[in-house]
Structures are given as C-alpha cells and as structure tokens.
N, C-alpha and C positions, 0 to 999 in steps of 0.2 A: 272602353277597354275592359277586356275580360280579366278576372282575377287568373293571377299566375300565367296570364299572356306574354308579359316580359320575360317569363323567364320559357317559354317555348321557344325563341327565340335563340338561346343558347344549347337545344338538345342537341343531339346530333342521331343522325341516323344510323342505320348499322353501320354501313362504309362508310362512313366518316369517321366512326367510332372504333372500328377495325384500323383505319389508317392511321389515325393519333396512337392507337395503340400500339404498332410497330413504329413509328415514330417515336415512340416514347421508352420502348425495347431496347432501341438501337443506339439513345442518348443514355441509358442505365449501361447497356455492354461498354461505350468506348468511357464513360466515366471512369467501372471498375477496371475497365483495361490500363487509364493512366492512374490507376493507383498502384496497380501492383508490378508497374514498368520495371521497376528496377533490382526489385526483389529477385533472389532465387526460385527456382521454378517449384523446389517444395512447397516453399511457401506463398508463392504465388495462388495455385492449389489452395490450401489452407484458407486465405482471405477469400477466396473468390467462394468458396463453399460455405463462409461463413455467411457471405452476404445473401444465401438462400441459390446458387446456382446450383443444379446438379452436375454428376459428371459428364454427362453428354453437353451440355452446355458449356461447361469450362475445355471440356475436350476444342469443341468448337472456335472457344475463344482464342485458346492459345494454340490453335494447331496440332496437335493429338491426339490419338485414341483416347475412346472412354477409359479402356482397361491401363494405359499408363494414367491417366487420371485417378482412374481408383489406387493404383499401386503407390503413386507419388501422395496421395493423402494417407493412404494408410501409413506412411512411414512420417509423412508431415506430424500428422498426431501422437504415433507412439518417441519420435524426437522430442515432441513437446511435453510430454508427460515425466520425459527424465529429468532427475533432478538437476543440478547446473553444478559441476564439481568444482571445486578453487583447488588450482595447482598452487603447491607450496614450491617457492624459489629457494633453495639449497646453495650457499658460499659451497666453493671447494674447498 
C-alpha cells in the first residue's frame, strides 16, 4: 500500500466536489432560513447579512429585490445604532 493511498480514496473529483458544494449551500440557505423564520423582515436582513450573505443572496432567500434588501438593512442598522429610550409612566 502506497503512502497516503488511504486517504486518495476520499478526494473527490471536481463534480463531486462541485456537487457537495451546492449540497452544502443549500443545507447553510435553509439552516439560516429557519433561524430567522420568525423575525421581522428588518431584522431578518440584519441576521442573514451578518452571517456573510450578501444582498443578492438574501434578496433571493427571502423573495425580494436586491435594492429592498439594501434599503431594509440600511434602516435594520441605523435602528440598531439608536439608543433604547425608557418611557417614564406618569399617575394622573
């Protein structure tokens, strides 16, 4: 047995390696899909851009244009930058 014969054994060709890789695309899409099921769709945006998609991507995932993807993160983010104000409750 040749050294490092065992492990030729587990290379993969290009189309194999092409094919696990959309295989492997398409278990990361519907992953991040049931994470952000139930979120709002800013934030939806938000998470899914954080995870490295861009907006064509996310456009894709969730059904809309790239350019409402970018508009809904631009507002995701500058949302999240504001501070969190506490309303003071006031007797009559």
């Amino acid at each position: 047995m040749k050294e490092g014969s065992k492990f030729n054994s587990i290379l993969l060709d290009e189309g194999q390696f092409k094919e696990l890789k959309r295989k492997l695309d398409l278990i990361v899409r519907l992953l991040s899909l049931s994470i952000v099921r139930d979120k709002e769709a800013d934030e939806q945006v938000l998470i899914l851009s954080s995870f490295g998609f861009q907006p064509k991507a996310i456009a894709e995932l969730l059904g809309k244009t790239p350019n409402a993807v970018r508009i809904a993160l631009h507002r995701a983010r500058k949302k999240s930058k504001q501070p969190k104000v506490k309303r003071e409750v006031r007797d009559k």
